[in-house]
Each structure stands twice: as structure tokens, then as C-alpha cells.
C-alpha positions in Angstrom: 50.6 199.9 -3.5 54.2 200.1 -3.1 56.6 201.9 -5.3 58.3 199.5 -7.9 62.1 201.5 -7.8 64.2 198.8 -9.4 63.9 197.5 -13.3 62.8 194.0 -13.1 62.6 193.6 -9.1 58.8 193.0 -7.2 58.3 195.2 -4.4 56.8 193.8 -1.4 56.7 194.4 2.6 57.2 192.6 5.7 56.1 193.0 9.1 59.1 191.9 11.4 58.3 192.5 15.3 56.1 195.2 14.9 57.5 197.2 11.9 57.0 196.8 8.2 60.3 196.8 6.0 59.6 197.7 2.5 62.0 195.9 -0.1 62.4 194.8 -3.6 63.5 191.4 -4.9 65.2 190.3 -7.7 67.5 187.6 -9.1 68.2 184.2 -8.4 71.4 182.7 -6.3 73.0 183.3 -3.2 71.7 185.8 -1.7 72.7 190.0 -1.2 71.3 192.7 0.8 71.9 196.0 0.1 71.0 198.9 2.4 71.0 202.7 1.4 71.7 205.5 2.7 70.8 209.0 3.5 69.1 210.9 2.4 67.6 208.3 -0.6 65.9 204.8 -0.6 66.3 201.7 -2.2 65.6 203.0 -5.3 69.7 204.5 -5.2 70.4 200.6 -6.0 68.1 200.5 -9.6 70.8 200.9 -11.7 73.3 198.4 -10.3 71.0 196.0 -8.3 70.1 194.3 -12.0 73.2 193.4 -13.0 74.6 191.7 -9.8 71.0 189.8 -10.2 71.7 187.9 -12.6 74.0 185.7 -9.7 72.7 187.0 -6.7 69.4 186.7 -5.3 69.2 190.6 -4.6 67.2 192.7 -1.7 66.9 195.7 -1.4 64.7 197.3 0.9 64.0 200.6 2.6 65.8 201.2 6.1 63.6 201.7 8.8 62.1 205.4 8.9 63.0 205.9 5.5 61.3 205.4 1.9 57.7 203.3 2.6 58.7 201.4 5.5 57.5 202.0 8.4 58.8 204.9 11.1 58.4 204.3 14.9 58.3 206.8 17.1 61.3 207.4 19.8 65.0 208.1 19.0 65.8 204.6 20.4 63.9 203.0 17.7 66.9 204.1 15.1 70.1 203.1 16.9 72.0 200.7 14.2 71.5 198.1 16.6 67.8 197.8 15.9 68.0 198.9 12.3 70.7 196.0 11.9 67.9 193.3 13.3 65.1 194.4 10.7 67.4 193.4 8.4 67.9 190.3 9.7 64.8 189.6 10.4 63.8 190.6 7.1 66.2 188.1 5.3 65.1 184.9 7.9 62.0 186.0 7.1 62.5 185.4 2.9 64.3 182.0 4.1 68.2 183.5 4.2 69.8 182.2 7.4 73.3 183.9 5.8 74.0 186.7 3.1 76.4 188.8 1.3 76.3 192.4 2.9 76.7 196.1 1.2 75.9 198.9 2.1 75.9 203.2 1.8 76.2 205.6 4.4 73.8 205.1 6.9 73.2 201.7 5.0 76.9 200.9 5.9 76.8 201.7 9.7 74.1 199.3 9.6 75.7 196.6 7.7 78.6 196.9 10.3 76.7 196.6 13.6 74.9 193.4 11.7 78.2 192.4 11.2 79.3 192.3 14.8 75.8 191.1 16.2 75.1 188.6 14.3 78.9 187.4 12.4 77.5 184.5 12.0 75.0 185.6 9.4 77.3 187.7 7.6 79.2 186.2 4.4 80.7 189.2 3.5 80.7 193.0 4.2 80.9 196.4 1.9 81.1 199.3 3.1 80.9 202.8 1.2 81.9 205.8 1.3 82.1 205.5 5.3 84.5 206.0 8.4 83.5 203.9 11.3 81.2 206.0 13.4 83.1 206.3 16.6 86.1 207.2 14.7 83.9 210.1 13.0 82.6 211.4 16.2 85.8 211.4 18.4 88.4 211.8 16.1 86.3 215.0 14.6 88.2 217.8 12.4 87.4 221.4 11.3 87.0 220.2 7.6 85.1 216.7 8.7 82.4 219.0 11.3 82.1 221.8 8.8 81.6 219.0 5.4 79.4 217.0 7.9 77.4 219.7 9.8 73.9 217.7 9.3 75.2 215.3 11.8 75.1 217.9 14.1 72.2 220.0 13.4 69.8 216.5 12.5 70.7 215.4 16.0 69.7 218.6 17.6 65.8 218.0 19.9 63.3 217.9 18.4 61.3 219.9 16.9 63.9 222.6 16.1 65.7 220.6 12.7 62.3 219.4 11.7 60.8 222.7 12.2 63.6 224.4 9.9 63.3 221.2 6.8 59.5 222.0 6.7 60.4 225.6 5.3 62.3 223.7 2.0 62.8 220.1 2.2 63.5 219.8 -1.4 65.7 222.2 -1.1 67.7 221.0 2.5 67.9 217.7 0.6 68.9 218.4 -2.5 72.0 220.5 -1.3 72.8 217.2 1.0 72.9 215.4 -2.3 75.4 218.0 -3.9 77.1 218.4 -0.7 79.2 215.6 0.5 81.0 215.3 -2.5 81.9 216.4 -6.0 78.2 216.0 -7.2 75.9 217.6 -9.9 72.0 216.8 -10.1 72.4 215.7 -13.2 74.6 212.6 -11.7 70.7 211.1 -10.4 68.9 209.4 -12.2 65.2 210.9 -12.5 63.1 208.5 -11.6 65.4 208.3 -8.1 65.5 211.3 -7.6 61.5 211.1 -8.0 61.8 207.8 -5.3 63.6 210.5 -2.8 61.5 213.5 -3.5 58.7 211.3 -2.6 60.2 210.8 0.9 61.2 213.9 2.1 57.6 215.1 1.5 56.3 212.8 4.1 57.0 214.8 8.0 57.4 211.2 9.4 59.5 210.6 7.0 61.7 213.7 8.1 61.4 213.3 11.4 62.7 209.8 11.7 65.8 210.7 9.5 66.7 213.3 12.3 65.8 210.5 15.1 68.3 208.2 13.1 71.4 210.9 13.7 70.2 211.9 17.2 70.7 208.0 17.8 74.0 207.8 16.5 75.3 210.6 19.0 73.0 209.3 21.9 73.2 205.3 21.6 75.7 204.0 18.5 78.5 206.3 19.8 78.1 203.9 23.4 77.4 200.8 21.6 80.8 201.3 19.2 82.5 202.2 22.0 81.9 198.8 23.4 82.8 197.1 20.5 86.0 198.7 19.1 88.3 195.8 20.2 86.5 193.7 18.1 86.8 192.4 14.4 84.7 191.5 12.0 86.3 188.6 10.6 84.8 187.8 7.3 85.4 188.9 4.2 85.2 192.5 3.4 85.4 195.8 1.2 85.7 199.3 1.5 84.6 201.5 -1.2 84.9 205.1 -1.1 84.7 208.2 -3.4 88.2 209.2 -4.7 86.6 212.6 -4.8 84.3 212.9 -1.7 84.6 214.6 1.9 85.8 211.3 3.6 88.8 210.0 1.1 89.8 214.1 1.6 89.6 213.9 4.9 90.6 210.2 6.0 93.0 207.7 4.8 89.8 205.8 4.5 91.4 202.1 4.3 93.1 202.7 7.9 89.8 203.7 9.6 88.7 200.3 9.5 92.1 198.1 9.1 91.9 197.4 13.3 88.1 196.6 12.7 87.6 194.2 9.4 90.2 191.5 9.8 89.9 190.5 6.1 90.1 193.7 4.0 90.4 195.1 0.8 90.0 198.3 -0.4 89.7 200.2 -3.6 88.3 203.8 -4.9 85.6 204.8 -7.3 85.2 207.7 -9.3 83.0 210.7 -7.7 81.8 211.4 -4.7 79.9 210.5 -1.6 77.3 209.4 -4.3 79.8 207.5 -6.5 76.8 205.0 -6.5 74.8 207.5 -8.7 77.6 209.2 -10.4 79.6 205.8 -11.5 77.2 202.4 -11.4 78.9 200.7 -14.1 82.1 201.1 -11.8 80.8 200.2 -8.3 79.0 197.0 -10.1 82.2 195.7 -11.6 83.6 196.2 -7.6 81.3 194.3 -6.6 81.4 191.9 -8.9 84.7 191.6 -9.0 84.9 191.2 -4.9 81.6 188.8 -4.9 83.3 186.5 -7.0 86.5 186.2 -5.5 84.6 184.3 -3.1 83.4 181.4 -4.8 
């Protein structure tokens, strides 16, 4: 039975060309999808997914290789590209031909390639607590590569990463958590931090985190590269942590002004994790953006 992560949402599953997309549902109205990050689930959304459903017909589900979805095999299998057609797949597949957009971290990088493959589907875009990804990788700094390292090391071959998790992976993950960012454990909830723990017991699960950053060096770095003269044109935000590794590093907003045509851009208190550390915040931002749109 799947894991019910969100107060008041039903969990449920897909199958959606071949793999099975885990999700939760809540809400009534026009519809929002909201993609995590790493190294969490869906359940990082349970304490600001409610609120924004009582407008928004919410979904929330688990990326591919991550939480109880499912987790080809093949470092192909996690490029953004394909991650970005579960989700819309997953959201034809519930009767949505066109959506609001947010996402986290590895959540966001999705939500942008969706963006540009399918703009038509698209309503509007968030994006946390990200620099676009071909910006990351070429434009890399001391502070960004040392702050950032798992990039690096999660792409290396496998076994070797996988090999080195498996000593502690409550531990590896747990310092991710507290790592990108001004960030205590006390800033997660429990029960998500239960959801996560959950996950990084299962070796699939593991493995296919490290395939997803081993395909953002080997295949999203090509496919952005192809893409960078173009613009997503409809609405969108950009959220980021005043405290985290990126707003140190970046003058966030001007990463993406030559990408999202239609921008604004605002800070929330905390970290990489602001999502955790400051819900009541990033739920008025999204509120407040969400109806601006109306």
C-alpha cells in the first residue's frame, strides 16, 4: 500500500509508458504540480501542499527513481527530458491537458525542461532554490564545486558512489540535508523525515539518485546546451534561499532573466530547504504569485 505523506491528499500510482509514478492528490480547482527534490519525496510538499488545495487541484508525486515510484535501470532513463514526460504523462493521464508548475531542486530542472518541451502545457513555472543547470556546470566556482561536491561524486560510475552510501546512508543523507544551506534537523518535520529515511534504505532507490546526476553531466548538460537561446515565455517565479549556497554564490534572478521571459523573483528565509525551514512563507509566495494570474 502506498505511503499516505500529505494531510488530507489520497495516494495513488500510475503506470505511464512503462513506469509507475507514485503521487498524491488533493484539492479541487485548476490544477498544480509540484515536483521535489533531492534527496526527499513528495512528502517535502505536506505542509504547504494543503493550503494551496483549497484552490488548486494539487499533485504531488514522487520523481522517477525516487520515493515509491518506480526506478529503471540505465543512466538514460533519468535525463530531465524523460523525467519531464512522466510528469506529463502523469497529469494527461488525471485529465490535465495544462497546469501550474513548481518545483525544488532536481524537481525544478524538471519543471524547466517540461517547460521548454512541452510550453504549451505549461501555465506557469516556479522554480527554487536553483541556477539553470548549464549555467551551474560551465560557469563552476571554488565555492559552488566545493558547496556542491555531490554533483560530482553522485555522477562518478557506478558502483564506486553507491558502494561508499551503503556504509551510512542515513548518515550521507542527512549531512546533504544540513549541507546546502543554513539548516538544522530540527527544521524537518518527523514524519518527512520518516518519508526520506524510508527511501534511502532502498539500494534502487540509491542507485537511481546517482543515475539522475550522472545524467545531468552525461545528457542534460547537451540537451541545455541546445536550448539556451530559448525562452520560456509564460509566467514564472524564482524562489531561492536568502541564506543558501546558491543566493551566496549567484545573483540568482540573473541566471535565469535570458531564459524565463516573464519573471519575477523574490527570497525566502533559510536555506536550500527554505521549503522545510519556512512553509508558511513559501505558501504565501505561491499564493500570492498563483493569484496574480487569475
Amino acid at each position: 500500500m502506498l505511503r499516505n505523506d500529505i494531510p488530507d491528499f489520497t495516494a495513488a500510482s500510475a503506470a505511464l509508458d512503462g513506469t509507475r509514478i507514485a503521487y498524491e492528490r488533493g484539492g479541487s480547482g485548476p490544477p498544480l504540480l509540484m515536483l521535489h527534490g533531492f534527496p526527499q519525496t513528495r512528502a517535502m510538499w505536506a505542509e504547504v501542499a494543503p493550503t494551496l488545495a483549497r484552490d488548486f487541484t494539487v499533485i504531488c508525486p514522487d520523481l522517477r527513481g525516487y520515493g515509491e515510484s518506480d526506478k529503471p535501470a540505465g543512466v538514460a532513463s533519468y535525463s530531465f527530458r524523460n523525467m519531464a514526460r512522466d510528469q506529463l504523462a502523469l497529469m494527461r493521464h488525471l485529465g490535465h491537458e495544462s497546469f501550474h508548475l513548481v518545483g525544488h531542486d532536481r524537481g525544478a530542472r524538471t519543471a524547466h525542461r517540461l517547460a521548454l518541451d512541452a510550453p504549451g502545457a505549461v501555465r506557469s513555472l516556479t522554480v527554487m532554490d536553483i541556477v539553470p543547470t548549464h549555467h551551474l556546470l560551465t560557469e563552476l566556482t571554488h565555492d559552488v564545486a566545493k558547496g556542491y561536491y555531490h554533483w560530482f561524486f553522485l555522477a562518478q560510475p557506478e558502483p564506486f558512489p553507491e558502494t561508499m552510501i551503503a556504509a551510512d546512508p542515513e548518515g550521507f543523507y542527512t549531512r546533504c540535508l544540513l549541507g546546502f544551506g543554513k539548516a538544522d534537523l530540527s527544521d524537518f518535520a518527523p514524519a518527512q523525515l520518516d518519508a526520506y529515511r524510508t527511501a534511502w534504505a532502498d539500494p534502487q532507490c540509491r542507485r537511481a539518485m546517482n543515475d539522475d546526476y550522472r545524467a545531468a553531466i552525461e545528457i542534460d548538460l547537451h540537451d541545455d546546451a541546445e536550448d539556451l537561446d530559448r525562452r520560456v515565455t509564460c509566467p514564472a517565479l524564482v524562489l531561492y534561499g536568502a541564506e543558501g549556497a546558491m543566493a551566496r554564490a549567484y545573483d540568482v534572478p540573473a541566471t535565469w532573466a535570458t531564459r524565463l521571459e516573464n519573471m519575477a523573483a523574490r527570497t525566502i528565509p533559510g536555506g536550500h530547504f527554505f521549503i522545510d525551514q519556512s512553509p508558511a512563507e513559501t505558501t504565501e509566495a505561491l499564493q500570492t504569485f498563483l493569484s496574480s494570474l487569475d
